[in-house]
SEKE-198745 format. One line per field, with one value per residue: x, y, z of N, C-alpha, C in turn. Coordinates in nm, 2 decimals, always signed. Atoms other than C-alpha are relative to their C-alpha. Layout:
<nodes>
n.east: [X;...]
n.north: [Y;...]
n.up: [Z;...]
ca.east: [X;...]
ca.north: [Y;...]
ca.up: [Z;...]
c.east: [X;...]
c.north: [Y;...]
c.up: [Z;...]
</nodes>
This chain:
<nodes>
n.east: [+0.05;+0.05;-0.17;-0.01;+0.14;-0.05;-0.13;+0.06;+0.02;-0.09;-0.07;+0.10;+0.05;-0.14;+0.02;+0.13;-0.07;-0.10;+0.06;+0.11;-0.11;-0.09;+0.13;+0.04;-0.16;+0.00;-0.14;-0.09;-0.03;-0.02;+0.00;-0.16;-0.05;+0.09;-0.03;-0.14;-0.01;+0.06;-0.07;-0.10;+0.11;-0.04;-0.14;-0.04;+0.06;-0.12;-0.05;+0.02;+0.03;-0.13;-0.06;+0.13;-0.03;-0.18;+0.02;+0.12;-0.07;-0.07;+0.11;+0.05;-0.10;-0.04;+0.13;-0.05;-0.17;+0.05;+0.00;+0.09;-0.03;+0.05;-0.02;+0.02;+0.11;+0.03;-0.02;+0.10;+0.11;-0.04;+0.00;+0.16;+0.11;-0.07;+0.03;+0.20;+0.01;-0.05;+0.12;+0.03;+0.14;-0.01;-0.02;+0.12;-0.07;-0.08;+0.11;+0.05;+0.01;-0.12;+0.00;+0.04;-0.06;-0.05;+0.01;+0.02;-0.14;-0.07;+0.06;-0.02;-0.14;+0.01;+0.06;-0.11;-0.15;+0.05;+0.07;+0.18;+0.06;-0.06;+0.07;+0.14;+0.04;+0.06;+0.18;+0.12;-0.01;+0.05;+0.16;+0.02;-0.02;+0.03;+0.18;+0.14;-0.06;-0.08;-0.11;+0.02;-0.12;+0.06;+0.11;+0.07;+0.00;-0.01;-0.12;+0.03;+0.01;-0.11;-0.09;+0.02;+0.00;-0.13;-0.02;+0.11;+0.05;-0.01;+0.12;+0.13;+0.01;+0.12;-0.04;+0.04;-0.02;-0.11;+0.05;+0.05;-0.11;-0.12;-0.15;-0.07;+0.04;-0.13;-0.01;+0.09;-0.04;-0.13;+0.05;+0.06;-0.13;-0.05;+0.09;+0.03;-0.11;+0.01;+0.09;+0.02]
n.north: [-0.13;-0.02;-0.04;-0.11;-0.15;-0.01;-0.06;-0.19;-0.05;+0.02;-0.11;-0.14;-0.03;-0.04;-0.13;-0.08;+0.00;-0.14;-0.18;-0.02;-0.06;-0.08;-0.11;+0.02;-0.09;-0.13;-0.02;-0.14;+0.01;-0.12;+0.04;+0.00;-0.13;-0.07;+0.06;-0.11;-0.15;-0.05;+0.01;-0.11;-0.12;+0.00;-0.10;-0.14;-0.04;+0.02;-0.06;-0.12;+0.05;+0.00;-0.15;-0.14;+0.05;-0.01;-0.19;+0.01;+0.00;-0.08;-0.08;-0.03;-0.03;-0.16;-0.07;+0.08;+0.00;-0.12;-0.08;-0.13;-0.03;-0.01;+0.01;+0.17;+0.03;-0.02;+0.17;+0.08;-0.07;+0.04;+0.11;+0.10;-0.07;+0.12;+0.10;-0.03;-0.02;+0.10;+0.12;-0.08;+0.07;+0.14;-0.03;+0.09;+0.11;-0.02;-0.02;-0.12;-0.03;-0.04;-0.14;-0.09;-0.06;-0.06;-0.15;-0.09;-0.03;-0.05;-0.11;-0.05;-0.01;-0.16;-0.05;-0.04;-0.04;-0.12;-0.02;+0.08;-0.02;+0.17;+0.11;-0.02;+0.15;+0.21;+0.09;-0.02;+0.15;+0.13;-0.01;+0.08;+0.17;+0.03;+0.01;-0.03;+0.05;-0.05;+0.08;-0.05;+0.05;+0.07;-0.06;+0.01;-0.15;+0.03;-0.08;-0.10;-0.09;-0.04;-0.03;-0.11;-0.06;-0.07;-0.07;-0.13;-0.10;-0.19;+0.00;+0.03;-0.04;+0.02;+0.09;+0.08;+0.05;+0.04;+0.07;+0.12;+0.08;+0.12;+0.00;-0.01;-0.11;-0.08;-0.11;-0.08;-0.06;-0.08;-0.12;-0.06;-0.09;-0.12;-0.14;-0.04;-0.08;-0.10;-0.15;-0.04]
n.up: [+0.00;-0.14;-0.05;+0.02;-0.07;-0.17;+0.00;+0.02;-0.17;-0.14;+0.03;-0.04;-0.14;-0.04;+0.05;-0.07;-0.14;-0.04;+0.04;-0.09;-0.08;+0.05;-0.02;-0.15;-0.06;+0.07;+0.08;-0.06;-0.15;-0.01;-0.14;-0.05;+0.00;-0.12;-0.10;+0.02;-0.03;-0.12;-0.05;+0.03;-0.07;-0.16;-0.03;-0.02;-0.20;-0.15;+0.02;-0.06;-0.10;-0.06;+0.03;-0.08;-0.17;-0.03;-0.05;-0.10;-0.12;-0.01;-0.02;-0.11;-0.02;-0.04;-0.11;-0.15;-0.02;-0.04;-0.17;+0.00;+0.12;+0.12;+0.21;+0.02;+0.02;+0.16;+0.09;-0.03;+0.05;+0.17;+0.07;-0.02;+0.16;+0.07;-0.01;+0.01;+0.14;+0.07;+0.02;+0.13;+0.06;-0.09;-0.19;-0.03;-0.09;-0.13;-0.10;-0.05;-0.09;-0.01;+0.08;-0.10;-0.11;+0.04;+0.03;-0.11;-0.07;+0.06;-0.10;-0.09;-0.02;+0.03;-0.08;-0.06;+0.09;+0.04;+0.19;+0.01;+0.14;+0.08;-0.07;+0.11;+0.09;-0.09;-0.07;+0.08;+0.07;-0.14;+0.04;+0.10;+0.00;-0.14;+0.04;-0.07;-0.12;-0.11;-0.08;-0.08;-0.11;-0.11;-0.10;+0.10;+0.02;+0.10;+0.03;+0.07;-0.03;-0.02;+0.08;+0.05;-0.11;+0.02;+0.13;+0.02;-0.13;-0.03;+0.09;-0.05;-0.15;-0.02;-0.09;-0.04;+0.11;-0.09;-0.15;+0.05;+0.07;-0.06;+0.04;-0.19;-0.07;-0.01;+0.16;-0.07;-0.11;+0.06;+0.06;-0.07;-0.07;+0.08;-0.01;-0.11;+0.02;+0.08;-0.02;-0.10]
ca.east: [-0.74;-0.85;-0.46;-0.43;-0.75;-0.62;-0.24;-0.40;-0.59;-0.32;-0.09;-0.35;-0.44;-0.03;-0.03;-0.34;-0.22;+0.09;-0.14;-0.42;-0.14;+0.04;-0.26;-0.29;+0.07;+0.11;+0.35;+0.51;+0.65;+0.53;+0.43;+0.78;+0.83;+0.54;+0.68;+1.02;+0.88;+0.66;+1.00;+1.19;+0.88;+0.95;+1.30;+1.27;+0.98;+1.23;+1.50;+1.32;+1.20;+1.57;+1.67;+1.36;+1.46;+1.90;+1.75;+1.51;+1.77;+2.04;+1.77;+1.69;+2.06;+2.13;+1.79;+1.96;+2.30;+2.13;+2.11;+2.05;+2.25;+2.09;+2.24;+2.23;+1.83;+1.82;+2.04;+1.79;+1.52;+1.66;+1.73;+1.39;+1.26;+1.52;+1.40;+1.00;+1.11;+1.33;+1.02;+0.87;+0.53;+0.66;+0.54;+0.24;+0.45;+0.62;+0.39;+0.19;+0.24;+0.58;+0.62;+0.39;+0.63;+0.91;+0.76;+0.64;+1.00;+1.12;+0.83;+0.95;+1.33;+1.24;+1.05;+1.33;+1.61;+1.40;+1.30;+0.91;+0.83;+1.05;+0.82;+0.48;+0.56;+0.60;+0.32;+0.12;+0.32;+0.21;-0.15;-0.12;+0.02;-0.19;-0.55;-0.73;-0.54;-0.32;-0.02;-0.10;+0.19;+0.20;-0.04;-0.26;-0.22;-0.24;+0.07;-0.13;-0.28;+0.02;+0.20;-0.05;-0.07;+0.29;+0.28;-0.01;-0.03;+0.11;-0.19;-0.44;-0.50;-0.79;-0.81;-1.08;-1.01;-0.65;-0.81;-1.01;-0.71;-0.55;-0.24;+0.03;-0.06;+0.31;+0.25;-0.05;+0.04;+0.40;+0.15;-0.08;+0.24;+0.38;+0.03;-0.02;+0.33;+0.29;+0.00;+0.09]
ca.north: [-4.83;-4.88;-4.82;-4.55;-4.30;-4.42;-4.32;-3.95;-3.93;-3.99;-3.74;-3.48;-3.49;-3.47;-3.20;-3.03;-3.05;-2.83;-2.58;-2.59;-2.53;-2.30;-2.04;-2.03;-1.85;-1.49;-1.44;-1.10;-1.10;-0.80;-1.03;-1.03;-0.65;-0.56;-0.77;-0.60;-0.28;-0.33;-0.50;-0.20;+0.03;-0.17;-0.09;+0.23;+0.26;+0.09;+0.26;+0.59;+0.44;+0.38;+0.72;+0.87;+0.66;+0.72;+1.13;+1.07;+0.95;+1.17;+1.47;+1.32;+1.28;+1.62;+1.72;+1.47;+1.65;+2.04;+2.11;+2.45;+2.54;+2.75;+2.69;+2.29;+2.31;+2.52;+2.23;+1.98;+2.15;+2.19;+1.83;+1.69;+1.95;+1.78;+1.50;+1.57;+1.75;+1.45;+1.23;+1.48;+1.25;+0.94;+1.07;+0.78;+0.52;+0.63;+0.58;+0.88;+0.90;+0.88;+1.16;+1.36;+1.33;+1.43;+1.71;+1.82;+1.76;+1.98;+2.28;+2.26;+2.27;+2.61;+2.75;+2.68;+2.79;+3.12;+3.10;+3.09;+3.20;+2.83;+2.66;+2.82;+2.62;+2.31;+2.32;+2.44;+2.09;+1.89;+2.02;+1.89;+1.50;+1.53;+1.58;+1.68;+1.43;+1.53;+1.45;+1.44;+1.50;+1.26;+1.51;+1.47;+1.83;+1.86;+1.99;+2.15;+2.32;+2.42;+2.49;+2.76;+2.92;+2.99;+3.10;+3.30;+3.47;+3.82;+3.78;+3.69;+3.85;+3.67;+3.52;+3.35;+3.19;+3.10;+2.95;+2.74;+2.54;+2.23;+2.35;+2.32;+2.49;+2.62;+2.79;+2.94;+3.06;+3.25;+3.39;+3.52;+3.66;+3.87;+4.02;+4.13;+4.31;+4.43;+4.64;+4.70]
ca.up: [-6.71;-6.37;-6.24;-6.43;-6.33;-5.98;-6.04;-6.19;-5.84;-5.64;-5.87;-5.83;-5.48;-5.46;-5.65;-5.49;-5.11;-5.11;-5.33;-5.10;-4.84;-5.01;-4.99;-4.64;-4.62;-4.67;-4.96;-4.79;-4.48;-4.39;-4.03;-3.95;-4.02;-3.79;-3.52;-3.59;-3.56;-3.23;-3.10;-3.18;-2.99;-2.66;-2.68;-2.72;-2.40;-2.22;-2.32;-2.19;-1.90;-1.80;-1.91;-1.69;-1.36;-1.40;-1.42;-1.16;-0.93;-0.98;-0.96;-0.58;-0.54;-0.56;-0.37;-0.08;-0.10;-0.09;+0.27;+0.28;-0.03;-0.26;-0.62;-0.52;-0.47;-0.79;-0.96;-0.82;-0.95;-1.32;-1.32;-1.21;-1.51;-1.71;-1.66;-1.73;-2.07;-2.15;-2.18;-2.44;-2.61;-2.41;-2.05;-2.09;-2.02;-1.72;-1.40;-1.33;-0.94;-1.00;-1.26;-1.01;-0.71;-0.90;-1.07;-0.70;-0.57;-0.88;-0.74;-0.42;-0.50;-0.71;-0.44;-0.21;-0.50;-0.49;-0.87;-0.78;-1.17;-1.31;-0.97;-1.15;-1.44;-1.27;-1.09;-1.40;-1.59;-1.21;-1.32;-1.64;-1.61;-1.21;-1.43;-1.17;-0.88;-0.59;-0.40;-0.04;+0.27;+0.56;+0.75;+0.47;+0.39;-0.02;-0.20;-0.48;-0.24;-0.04;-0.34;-0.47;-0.13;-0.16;-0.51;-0.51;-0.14;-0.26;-0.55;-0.34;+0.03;+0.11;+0.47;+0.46;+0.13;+0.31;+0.60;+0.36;+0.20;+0.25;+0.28;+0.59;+0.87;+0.90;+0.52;+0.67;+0.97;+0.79;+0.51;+0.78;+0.97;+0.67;+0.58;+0.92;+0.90;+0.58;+0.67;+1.02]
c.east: [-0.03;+0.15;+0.04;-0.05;+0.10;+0.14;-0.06;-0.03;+0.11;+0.08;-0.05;-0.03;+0.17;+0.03;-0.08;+0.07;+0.12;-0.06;-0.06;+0.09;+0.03;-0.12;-0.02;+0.09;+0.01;+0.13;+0.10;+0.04;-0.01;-0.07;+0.09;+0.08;-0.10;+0.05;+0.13;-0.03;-0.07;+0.13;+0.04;-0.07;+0.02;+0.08;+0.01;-0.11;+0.09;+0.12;-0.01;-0.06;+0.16;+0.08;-0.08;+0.10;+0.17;-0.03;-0.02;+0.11;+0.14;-0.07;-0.04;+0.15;+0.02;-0.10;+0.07;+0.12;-0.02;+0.03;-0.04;+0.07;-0.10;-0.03;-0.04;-0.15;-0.02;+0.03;-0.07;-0.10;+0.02;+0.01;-0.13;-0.08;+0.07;-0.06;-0.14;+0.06;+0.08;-0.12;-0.08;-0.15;+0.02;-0.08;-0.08;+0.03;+0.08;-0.15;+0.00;+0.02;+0.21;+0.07;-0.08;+0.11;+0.14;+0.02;-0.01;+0.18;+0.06;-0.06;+0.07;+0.18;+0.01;-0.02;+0.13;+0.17;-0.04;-0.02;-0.15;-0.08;+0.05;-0.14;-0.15;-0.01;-0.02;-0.08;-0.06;+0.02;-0.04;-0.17;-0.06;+0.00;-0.12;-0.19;-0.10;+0.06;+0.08;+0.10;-0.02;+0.09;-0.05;-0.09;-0.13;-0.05;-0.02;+0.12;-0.08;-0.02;+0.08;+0.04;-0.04;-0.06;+0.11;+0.03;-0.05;+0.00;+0.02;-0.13;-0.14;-0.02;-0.11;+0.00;-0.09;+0.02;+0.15;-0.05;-0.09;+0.11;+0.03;+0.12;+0.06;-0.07;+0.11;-0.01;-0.08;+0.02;+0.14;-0.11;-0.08;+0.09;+0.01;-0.11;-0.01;+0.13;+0.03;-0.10;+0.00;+0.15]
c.north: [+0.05;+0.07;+0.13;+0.14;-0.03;+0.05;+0.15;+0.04;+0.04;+0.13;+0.11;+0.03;+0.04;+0.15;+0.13;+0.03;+0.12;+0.13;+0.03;+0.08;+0.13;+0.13;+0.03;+0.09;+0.12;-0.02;+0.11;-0.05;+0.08;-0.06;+0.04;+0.17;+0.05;-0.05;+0.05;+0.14;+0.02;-0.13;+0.13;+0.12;-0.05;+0.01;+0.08;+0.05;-0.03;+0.06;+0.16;+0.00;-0.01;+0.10;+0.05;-0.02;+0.06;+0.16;+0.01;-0.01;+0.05;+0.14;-0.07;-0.01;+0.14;+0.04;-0.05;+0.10;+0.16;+0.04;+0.14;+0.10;+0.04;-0.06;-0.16;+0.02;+0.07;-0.11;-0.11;+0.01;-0.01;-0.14;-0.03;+0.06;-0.02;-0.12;-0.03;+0.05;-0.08;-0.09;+0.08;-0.08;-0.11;+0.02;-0.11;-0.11;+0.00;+0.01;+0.15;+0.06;+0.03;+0.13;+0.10;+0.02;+0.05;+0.13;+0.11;+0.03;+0.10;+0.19;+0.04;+0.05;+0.20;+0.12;+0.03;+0.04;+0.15;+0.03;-0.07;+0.02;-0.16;-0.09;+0.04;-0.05;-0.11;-0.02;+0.03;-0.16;-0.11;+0.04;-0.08;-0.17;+0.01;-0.05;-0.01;-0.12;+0.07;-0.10;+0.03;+0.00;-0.11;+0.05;+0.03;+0.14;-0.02;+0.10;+0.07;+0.11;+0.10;+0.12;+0.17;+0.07;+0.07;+0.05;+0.10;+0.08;+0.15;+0.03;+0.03;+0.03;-0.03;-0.09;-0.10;-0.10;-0.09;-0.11;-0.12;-0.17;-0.09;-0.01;+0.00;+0.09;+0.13;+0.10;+0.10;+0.10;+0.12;+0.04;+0.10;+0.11;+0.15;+0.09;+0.06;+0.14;+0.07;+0.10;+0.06;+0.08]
c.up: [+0.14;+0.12;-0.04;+0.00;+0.14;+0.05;-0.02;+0.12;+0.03;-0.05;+0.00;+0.11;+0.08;-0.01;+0.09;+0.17;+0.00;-0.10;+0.09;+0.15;+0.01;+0.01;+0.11;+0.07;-0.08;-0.05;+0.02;+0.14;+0.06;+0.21;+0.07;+0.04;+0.11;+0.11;+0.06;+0.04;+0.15;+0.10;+0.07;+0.11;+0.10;+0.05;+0.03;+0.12;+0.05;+0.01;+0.10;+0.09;+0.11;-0.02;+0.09;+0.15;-0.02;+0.02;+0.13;+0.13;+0.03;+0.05;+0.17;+0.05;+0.03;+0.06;+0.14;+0.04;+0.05;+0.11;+0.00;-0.07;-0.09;-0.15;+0.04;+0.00;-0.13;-0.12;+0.01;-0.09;-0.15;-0.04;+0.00;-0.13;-0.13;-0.04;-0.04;-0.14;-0.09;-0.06;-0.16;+0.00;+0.09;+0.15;+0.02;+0.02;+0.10;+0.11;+0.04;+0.14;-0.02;-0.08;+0.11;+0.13;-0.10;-0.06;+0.15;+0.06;-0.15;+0.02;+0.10;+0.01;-0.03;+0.08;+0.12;-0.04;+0.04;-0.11;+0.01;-0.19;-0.09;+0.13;-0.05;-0.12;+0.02;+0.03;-0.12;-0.11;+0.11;-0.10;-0.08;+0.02;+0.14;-0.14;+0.10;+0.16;+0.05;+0.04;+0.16;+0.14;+0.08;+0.09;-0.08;-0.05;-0.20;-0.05;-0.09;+0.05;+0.16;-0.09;-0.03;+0.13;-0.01;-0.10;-0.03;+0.12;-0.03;-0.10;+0.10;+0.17;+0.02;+0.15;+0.01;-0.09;+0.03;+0.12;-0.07;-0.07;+0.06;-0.02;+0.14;+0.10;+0.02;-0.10;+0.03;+0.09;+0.02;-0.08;+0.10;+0.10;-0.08;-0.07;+0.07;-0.04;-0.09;+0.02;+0.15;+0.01]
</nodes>
């Protein structure tokens, strides 16, 4: 009898073991699908990551090739804004300074296409992604505030308001030119 309770053990704790197991493991695989789907989601950042940059550097291509070609800085200009409305919801995975000089190089292309109403959206989309940061030249001048110097001057005749800005001296010193001459 004693062989036989001790055979039952044994066939029960056999038993027992791959159930006790067996409980421990999700019966779906829905692991495997989540893992599938946040594959699939770094694909597709990187995907549009390497869609931003091949824009990006065709867009300073043509800025390089400009010279003092109109339509080429207008074409410049459209790509780089190309390139910012490619991104659409994604823009939060593309570094922020880098989407900032781009948009400013897609500003300044406008400005120097002569389409300043397409370079007042840009800067008002720099505004947005900037949130309140700047881009500042090597003479630590600020492009925003450049930018809306050159955008706004026929708006705003204010000299001393002008004189307060961190913007080029050169931008300054041409707006202050052509008011003089406009009222003289």
């Amino acid at each position: 009898m004693k062989h036989i309770n001790s055979k039952l053990k044994f066939a029960l704790a056999v038993l027992a073991v791959p159930v006790a197991l067996s409980a421990c493991q999700p019966i779906t695989m829905s692991g495997s699908a989540a893992a599938i789907d946040y594959r699939y989601e770094r694909f597709a950042d990187m995907q549009v990551k390497a869609n931003y940059d091949a824009c990006r550097k065709t867009a300073f291509a043509l800025d390089k090739n400009a010279g003092a070609d109109v339509s080429r800085f207008l074409a410049s200009a459209e790509k780089f804004e190309s390139c910012e409305l490619m991104l659409g919801d994604s823009g939060s995975i593309i570094d922020r300074d880098m989407r900032l000089k781009a948009i400013a190089m897609g500003v300044q292309n406008y400005i120097k296409g002569g389409d300043l109403a397409k370079a007042r959206t840009m800067l008002e989309q720099f505004e947005q992604v900037a949130d309140g940061a700047d881009l500042l030249y090597p003479d630590s001048t600020s492009f925003l505030a450049s930018m809306h110097v050159l955008l706004n001057a026929p708006h705003n005749k204010n000299a001393l308001q002008l004189a307060s800005q961190n913007a080029k001296g050169e931008i300054k010193d041409e707006i202050r030119r052509a008011w003089y001459w406009q009222t003289n």
